[in-house]
C-alpha positions in Angstrom: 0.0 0.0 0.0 3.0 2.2 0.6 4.4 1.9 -2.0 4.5 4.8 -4.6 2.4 6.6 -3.0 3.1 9.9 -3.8 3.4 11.5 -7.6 3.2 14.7 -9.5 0.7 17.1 -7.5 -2.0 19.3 -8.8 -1.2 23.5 -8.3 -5.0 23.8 -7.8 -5.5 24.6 -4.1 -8.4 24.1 -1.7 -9.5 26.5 1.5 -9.4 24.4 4.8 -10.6 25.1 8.1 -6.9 27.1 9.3 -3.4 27.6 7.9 -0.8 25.3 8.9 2.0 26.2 10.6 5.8 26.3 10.1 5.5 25.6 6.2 8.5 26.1 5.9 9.3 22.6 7.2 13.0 21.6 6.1 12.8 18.0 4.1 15.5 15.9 2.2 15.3 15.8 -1.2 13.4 12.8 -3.0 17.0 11.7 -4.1 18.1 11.0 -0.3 15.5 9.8 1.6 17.6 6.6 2.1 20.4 8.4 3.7 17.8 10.5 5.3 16.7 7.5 7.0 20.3 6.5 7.9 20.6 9.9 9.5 17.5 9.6 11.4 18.6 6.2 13.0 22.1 7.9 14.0 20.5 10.8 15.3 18.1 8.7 17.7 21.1 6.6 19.1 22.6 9.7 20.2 19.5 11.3 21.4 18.6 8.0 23.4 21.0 9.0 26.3 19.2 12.5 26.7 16.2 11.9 29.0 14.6 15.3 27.6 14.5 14.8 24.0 12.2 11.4 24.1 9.4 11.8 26.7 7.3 8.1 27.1 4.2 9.1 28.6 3.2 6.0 31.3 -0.4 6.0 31.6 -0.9 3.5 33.8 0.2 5.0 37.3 -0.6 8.5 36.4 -3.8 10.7 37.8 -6.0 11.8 35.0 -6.0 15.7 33.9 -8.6 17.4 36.0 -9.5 19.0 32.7 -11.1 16.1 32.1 -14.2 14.1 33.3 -13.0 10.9 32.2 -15.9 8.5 34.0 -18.5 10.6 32.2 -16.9 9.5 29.1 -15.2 6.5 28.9 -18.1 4.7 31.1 -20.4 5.5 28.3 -22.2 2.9 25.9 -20.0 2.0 23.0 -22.2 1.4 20.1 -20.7 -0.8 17.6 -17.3 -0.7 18.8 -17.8 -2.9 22.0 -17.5 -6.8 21.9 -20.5 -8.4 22.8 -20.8 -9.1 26.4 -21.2 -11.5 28.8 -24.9 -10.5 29.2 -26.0 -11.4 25.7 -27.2 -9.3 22.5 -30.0 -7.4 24.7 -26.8 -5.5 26.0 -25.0 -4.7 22.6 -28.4 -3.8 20.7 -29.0 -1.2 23.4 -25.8 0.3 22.8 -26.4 0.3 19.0 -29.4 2.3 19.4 -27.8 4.8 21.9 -25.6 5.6 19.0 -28.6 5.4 16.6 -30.2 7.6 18.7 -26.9 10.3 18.8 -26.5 9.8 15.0 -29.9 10.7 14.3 -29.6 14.1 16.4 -26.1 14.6 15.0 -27.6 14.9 11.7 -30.6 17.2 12.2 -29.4 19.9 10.0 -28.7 17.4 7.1 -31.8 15.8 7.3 -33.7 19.1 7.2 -32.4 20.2 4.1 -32.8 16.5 2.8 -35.6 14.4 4.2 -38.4 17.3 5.1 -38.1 18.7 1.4 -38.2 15.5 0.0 -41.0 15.0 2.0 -42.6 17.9 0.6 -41.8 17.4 -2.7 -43.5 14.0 -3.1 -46.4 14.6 -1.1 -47.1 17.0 -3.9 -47.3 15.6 -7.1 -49.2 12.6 -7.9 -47.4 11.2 -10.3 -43.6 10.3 -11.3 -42.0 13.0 -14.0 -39.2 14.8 -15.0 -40.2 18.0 -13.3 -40.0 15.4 -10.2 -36.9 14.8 -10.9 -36.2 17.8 -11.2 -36.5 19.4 -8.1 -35.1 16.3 -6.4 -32.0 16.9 -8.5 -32.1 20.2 -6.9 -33.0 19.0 -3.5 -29.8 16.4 -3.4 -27.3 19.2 -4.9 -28.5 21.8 -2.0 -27.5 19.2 0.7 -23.7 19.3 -0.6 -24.4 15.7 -2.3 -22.5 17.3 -5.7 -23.5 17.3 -9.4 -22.0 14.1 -10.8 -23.1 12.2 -7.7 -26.4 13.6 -7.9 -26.6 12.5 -11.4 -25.6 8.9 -10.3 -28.1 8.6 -7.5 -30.9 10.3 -10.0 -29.9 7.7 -12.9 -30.1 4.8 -10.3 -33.6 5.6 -8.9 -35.1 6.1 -12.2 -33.9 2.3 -13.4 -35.0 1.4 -9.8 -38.4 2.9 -10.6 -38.8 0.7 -14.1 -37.4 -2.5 -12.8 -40.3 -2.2 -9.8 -42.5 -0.6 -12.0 -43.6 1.8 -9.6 -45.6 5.3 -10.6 -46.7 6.4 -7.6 -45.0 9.5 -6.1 -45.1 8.2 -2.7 -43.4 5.1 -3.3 -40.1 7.0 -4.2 -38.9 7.6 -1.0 -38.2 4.0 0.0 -36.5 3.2 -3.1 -34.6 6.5 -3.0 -33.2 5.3 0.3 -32.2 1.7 -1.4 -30.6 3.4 -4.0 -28.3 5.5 -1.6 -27.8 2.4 0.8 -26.6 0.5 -2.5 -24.1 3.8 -3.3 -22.9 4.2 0.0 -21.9 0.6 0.6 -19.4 0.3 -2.2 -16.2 -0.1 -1.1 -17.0 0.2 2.7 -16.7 -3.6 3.8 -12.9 -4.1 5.2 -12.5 -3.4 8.8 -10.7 -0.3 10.3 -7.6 -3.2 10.4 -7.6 -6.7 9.4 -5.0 -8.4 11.3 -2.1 -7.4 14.3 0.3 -5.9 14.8 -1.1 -2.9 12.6 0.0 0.4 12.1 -2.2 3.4 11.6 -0.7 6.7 9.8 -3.4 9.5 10.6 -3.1 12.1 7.6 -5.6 15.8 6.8 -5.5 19.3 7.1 -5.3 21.1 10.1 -8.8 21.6 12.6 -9.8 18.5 10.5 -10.0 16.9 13.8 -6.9 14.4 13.5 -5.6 14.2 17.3 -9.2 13.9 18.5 -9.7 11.1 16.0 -6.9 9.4 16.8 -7.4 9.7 20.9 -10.8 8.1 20.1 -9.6 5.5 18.2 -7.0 4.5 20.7 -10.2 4.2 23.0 -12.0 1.5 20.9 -8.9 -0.6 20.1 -8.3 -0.7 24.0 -12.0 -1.0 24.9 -11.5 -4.4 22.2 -8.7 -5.7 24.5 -6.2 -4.5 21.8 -3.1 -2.9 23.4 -2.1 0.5 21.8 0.4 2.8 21.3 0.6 6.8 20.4 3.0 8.7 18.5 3.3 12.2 18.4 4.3 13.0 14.7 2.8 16.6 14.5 6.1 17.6 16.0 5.4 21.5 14.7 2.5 22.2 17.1 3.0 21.7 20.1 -0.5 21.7 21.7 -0.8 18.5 19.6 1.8 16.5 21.4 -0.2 17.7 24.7 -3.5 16.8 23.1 -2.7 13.5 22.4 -0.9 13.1 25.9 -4.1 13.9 27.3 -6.1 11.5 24.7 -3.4 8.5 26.2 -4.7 9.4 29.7 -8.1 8.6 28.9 -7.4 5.8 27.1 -4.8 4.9 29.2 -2.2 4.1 26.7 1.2 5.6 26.4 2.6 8.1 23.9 6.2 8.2 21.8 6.9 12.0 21.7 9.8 14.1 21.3 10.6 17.7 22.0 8.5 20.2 19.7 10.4 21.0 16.3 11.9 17.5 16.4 12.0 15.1 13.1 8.7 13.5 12.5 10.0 10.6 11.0 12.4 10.1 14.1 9.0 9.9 16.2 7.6 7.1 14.3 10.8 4.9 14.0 11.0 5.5 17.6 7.7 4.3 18.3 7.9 1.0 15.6 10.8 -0.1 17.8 8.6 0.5 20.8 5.9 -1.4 19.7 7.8 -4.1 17.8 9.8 -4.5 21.1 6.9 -4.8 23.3 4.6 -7.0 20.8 2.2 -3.9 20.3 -1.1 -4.7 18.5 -1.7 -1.3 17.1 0.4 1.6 16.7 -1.3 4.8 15.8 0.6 7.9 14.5 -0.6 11.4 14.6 1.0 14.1 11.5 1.0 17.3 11.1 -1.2 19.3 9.2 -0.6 20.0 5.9 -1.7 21.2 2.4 -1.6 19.3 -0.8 0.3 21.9 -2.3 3.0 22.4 0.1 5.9 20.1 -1.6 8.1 19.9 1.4 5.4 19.1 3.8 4.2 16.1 1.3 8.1 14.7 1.0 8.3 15.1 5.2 5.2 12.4 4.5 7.1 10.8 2.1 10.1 10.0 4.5 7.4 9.0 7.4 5.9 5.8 4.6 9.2 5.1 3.8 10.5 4.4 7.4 7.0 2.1 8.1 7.8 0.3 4.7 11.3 -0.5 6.0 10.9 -1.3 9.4 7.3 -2.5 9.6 6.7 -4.7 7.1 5.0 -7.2 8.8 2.1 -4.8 10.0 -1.1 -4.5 8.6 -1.3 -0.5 7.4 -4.0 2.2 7.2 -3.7 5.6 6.0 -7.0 6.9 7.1 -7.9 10.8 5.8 -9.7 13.0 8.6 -11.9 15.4 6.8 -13.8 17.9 8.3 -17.7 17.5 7.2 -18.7 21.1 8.0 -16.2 22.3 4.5 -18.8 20.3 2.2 -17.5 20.4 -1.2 -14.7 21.3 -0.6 -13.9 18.4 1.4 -14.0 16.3 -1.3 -11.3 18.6 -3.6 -9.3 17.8 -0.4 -8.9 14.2 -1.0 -9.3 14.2 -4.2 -5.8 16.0 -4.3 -4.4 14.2 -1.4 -5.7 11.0 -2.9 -3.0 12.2 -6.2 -0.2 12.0 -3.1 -1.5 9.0 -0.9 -2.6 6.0 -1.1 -5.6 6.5 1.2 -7.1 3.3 2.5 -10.1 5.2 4.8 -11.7 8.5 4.8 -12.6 9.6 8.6 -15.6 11.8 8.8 -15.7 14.6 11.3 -18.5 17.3 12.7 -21.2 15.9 10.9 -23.4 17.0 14.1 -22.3 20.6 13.2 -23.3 21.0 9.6 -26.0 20.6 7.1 -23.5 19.5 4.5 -23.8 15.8 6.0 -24.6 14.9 2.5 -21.0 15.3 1.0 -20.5 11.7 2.4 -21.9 10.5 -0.6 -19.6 12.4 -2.5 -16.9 11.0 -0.8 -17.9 7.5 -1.5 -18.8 7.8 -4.9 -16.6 10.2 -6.4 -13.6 9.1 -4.7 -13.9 5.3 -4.6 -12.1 5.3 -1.1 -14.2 3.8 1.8 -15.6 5.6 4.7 -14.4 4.1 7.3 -15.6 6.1 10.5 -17.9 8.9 11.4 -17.8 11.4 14.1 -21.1 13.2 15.4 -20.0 14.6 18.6 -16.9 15.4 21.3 -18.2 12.0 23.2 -15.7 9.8 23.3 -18.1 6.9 22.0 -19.4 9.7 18.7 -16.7 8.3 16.7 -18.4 5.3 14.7 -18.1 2.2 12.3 -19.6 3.9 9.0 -22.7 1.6 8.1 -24.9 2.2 5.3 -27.8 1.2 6.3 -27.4 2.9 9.4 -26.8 6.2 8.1 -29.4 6.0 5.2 -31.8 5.5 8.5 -31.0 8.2 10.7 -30.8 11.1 7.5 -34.3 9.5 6.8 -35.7 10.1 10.4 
């Protein structure tokens, strides 16, 4: 999956949520990543006598931030991510619909825009015509859904509509939501990881919600019985190494981190010895943000797949792109541009309780043939979810 993965880049650029910082990030040139790499593993022998430039954070004996209300949180239902437990399926379909439940309030604002004018729309006319068509063609494009999906979905439910033969207006809405079940589950069967050890290379603008993602990722795994560690690769802010410190608290894991300003590749071969040495199951590691279009920020990435390819070959890998749902459209030019640089195995979708764009997912799906993998509809530590179809299709629906 790593390999090749980055090629000649598009000068089109996208707006995204804030600027990143320190672009001006000093990388080797393509020619010398290997000696690059060779530098990076001198570099770390020498640092490993200085207890200040490599902080482990230990988790397990440590208070929790009083920052925090950790029991509030982490003694929540977990929804999907939980194993079944020992008190049988009653337990674990209660916790389904307490997500349910959250993802239908999370997408109010989507379903608004979507299922009350649809509502509307055929309640009103009697029949099944192009002027139907129409103004559902308009309906889908207003919800952020975009014109060449909305031409897909439109082209499905009309062959839909013949095979059944149905005519009457009021039937559409059930074979709509087949039709967009059907879309939306293209692509979107392979777990988040398919065997251990894995590694996990978290990757998206900044304010995407990366850290956040991560933190509540490390949170499943560990509520699965998986152990877990962190790294700290956004190395350029350094409220992010904090933030994920704090995330490791709660999910009481422990974080590979250097001093701010330090190599990001150095972070992550740091943390594959770690969790090589200590029979890790899954290794998830945090970058910075960065733009498409900034060259030297894409070859720091470039060195950070090179380093996993070479020392972790045996793990099973995930690139997973955090996208932030509230930039509609224009989250899809996103990774559309960092699909040209990264072979992108998951799309994370964030803040879809915050918008009414909710509807770009299908964009995502469709447009970019890359699965979505997980959805986030709140700050809970349980609102990050499994994507299902179905699911989704259910809650826009009401």
């Amino acid at each position: 999956m790593f390999k090749k993965l980055f090629g000649k880049g598009k000068k089109e650029t996208v707006e995204v949520v804030e600027e990143i910082a320190k672009e001006d990030i000093d990388t080797s040139d393509a020619n010398d990543e290997d000696n690059d790499i060779t530098d990076i593993e001198n570099s770390i022998e020498e640092k490993k006598s200085e207890e200040d430039e490599l902080m482990i954070v230990d988790n397990k004996n440590q208070e929790s931030y009083n920052d925090f209300d950790t029991t509030s949180d982490i003694s929540m239902e977990r929804g999907d991510f939980v194993e079944e437990s020992s008190n049988g399926d009653d337990i674990e379909n209660s916790k389904k619909i307490g997500f349910f439940a959250r993802l239908k309030n999370g997408l109010v604002k989507t379903s608004k825009v979507i299922n009350d004018r649809i509502d509307d729309l055929f309640n009103n006319y009697g029949e099944i015509d192009d002027d139907l068509f129409e103004e559902l063609e308009e309906i889908l494009i207003m919800a952020d859904i975009g014109m060449s999906t909305t031409m897909e979905i439109i082209e499905e439910l009309q062959n839909e509509l013949k095979k059944q033969k149905i005519k009457d207006s009021s039937k559409v809405k059930d074979v709509l939501k087949e039709v967009l079940v059907n879309i939306l589950s293209e692509n979107n069967n392979r777990e988040l990881i398919s065997s251990v050890p894995a590694i996990i290379l978290v990757i998206g603008v900044n304010g995407a919600g990366k850290t956040t993602t991560i933190g509540k990722i490390a949170n499943k795994f560990k509520s699965e019985g998986k152990s877990v560690l962190l790294a700290a690769g956004d190395t350029f802010r350094a409220a992010a190494i904090d933030q994920l410190e704090v995330w490791g608290k709660r999910a009481n894991v422990n974080v590979i981190a250097h001093q701010e300003g330090s190599d990001p590749a150095a972070v992550i071969y740091d943390a594959i010895q770690s969790a090589r040495a200590k029979n890790i199951d899954v290794l998830i590691c945090d970058t910075a943000g960065r733009l498409h279009n900034k060259k030297n920020l894409m070859n720091e990435l470039t060195k950070v797949f090179k380093i996993v390819d070479r020392e972790y070959p045996q793990a099973d890998k995930e690139v997973l792109l955090v996208l932030d749902a509230t930039t509609g459209q224009n989250a899809i030019q996103q990774a559309k541009l960092f699909k040209e640089a990264a072979a992108i195995s998951g799309i994370v979708l964030t803040k879809l309780d915050g918008t009414a764009k909710g509807g770009v997912i299908l964009g995502i799906n469709s447009e970019l043939n890359i699965p979505v993998k997980l959805i986030g509809v709140g700050e809970g530590v349980d609102d990050l979810q499994k994507f299902n179809a179905k699911t989704f299709v259910d809650a826009l629906f009401g």
